[in-house]
C-alpha positions in Angstrom: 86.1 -26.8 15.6 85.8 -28.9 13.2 84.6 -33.1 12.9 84.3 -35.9 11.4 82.1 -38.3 11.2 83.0 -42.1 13.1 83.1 -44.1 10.1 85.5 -41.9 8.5 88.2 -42.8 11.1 90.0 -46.1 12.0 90.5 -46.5 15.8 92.1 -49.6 17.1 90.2 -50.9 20.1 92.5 -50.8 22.1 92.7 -47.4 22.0 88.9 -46.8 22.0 88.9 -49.2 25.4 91.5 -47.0 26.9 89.9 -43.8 25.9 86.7 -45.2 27.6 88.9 -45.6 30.7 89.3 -41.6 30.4 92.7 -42.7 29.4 94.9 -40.3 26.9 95.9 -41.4 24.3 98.6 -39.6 22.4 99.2 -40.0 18.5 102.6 -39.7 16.5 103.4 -39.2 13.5 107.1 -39.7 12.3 107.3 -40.0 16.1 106.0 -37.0 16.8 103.1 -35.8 18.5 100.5 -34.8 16.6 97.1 -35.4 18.2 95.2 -36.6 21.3 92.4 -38.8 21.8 90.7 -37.9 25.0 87.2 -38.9 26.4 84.6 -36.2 25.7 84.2 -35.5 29.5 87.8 -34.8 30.1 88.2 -32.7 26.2 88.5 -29.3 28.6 86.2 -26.1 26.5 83.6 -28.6 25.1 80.4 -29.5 26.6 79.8 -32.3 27.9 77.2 -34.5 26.3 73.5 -34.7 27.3 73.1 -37.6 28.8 69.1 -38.6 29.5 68.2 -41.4 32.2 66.7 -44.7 30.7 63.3 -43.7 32.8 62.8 -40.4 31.1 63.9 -42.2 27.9 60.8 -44.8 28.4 58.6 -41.7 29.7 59.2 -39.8 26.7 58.2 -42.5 24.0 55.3 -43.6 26.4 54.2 -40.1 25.4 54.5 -40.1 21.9 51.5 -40.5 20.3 50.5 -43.9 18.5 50.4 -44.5 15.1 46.3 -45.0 14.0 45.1 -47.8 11.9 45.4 -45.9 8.3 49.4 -45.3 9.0 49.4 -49.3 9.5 47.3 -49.7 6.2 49.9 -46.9 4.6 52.4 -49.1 6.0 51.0 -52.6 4.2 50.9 -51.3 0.8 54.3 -49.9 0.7 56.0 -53.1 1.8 53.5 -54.7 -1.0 54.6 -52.3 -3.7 58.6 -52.7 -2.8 58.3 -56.2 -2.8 60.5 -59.1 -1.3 63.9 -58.0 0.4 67.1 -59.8 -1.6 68.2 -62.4 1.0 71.6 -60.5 0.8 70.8 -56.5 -0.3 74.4 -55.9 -0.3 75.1 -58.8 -3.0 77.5 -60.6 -0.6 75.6 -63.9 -0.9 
């Protein structure tokens, strides 16, 4: 099977709110069909995604182990040797 990644494809929201209603929603070209855009729970031979509660979410990063004093010192003299952010890093001012 192959993908793409989102940000590669244009979908109206209209279409993405009606696909989150497990609505199909079928595609023409020329008027004809050539695709459908289905809801990953209802795309039938692919696995559904792994969903994880919010609680084991929050009890997985409770257990993650805190950064120590020298990262925070590491941390420091990087931002000091990039320097000030541009107001606008994409130039857009």
């Amino acid at each position: 099977m192959g993908t793409v990644k989102a940000d590669e494809v244009r979908i109206p929201k209209s279409v993405r709110d009606a696909v989150s209603r497990h609505e199909r929603v079928l595609v023409l070209s020329r008027d004809h069909p050539v695709l459908a855009i289905v809801h990953l729970d209802d795309a039938p031979g692919l696995p559904a995604p792994r969903r994880v509660p919010v609680r084991e979410l929050g009890l997985r990063l409770a257990s993650l182990p805190v950064a120590d004093e020298e990262f925070a010192a590491d941390m420091a003299e990087v931002l000091g040797l990039a320097g000030e952010a541009p107001e606008d890093p994409w130039g857009q001012s």
